[in-house]
N, C-alpha and C positions, 0 to 999 in steps of 0.2 A: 310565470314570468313576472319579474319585479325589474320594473323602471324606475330609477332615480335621476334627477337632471340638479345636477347644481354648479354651479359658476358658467352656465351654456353650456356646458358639457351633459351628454346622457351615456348614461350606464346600464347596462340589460344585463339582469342576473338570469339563467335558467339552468335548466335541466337540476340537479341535487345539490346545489346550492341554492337557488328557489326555494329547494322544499325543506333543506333545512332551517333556512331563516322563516319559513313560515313556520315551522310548528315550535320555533323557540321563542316567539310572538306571540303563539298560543298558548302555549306553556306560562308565558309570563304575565299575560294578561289572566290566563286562569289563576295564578299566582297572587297578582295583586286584588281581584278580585273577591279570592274569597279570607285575603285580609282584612279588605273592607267590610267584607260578611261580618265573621268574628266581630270584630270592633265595634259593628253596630250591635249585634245580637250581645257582645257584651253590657254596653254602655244599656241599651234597651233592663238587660234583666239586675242589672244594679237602680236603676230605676225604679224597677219593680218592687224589688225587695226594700230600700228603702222606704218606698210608701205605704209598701204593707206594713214595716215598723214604725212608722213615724205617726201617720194615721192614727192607729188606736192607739196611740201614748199619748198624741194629744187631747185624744177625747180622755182618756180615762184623767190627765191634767185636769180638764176644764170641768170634769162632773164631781174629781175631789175641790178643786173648788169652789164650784156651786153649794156643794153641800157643805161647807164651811162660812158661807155667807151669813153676815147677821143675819135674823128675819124680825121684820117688821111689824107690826101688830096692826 
C-alpha cells in the first residue's frame, strides 16, 4: 500500500499498482546505484593508473637530475 497526501488530499494506491510502482523504484534506484558504482570504480582506477605512471617518472626525473649535478670537491 502506497499513501500519498498532498494539497490535504490523500491517495492510497494498492493491490498491482502498489506493486508495480514498487519495483520500478527498485529498478531505478538499482539503476542509479550502480551508476554511481561505475563512476567511482572508474574515477578510483584512473587514479590508479595515473600514479603508477606518474610516480616513477618523477623519480626517474629527479635521479637523472641528481646525477647531473655539478659536484663539489
Amino acid at each position: 500500500m502506497i499513501v500519498i497526501e498532498r494539497d490535504g488530499k490523500t491517495v492510497v494506491i494498492t493491490g498491482w499498482r502498489a506493486w508495480l510502482i514498487a519495483a520500478v523504484a527498485v529498478v531505478v534506484t538499482t539503476a542509479v546505484l550502480a551508476g554511481l558504482a561505475f563512476l567511482v570504480l572508474g574515477i578510483a582506477v584512473s587514479m590508479v593508473a595515473f600514479v603508477l605512471i606518474v610516480v616513477p617518472a618523477v623519480a626517474i626525473v629527479a635521479l637523472v637530475g641528481w646525477f647531473f649535478l655539478p659536484r663539489r670537491a
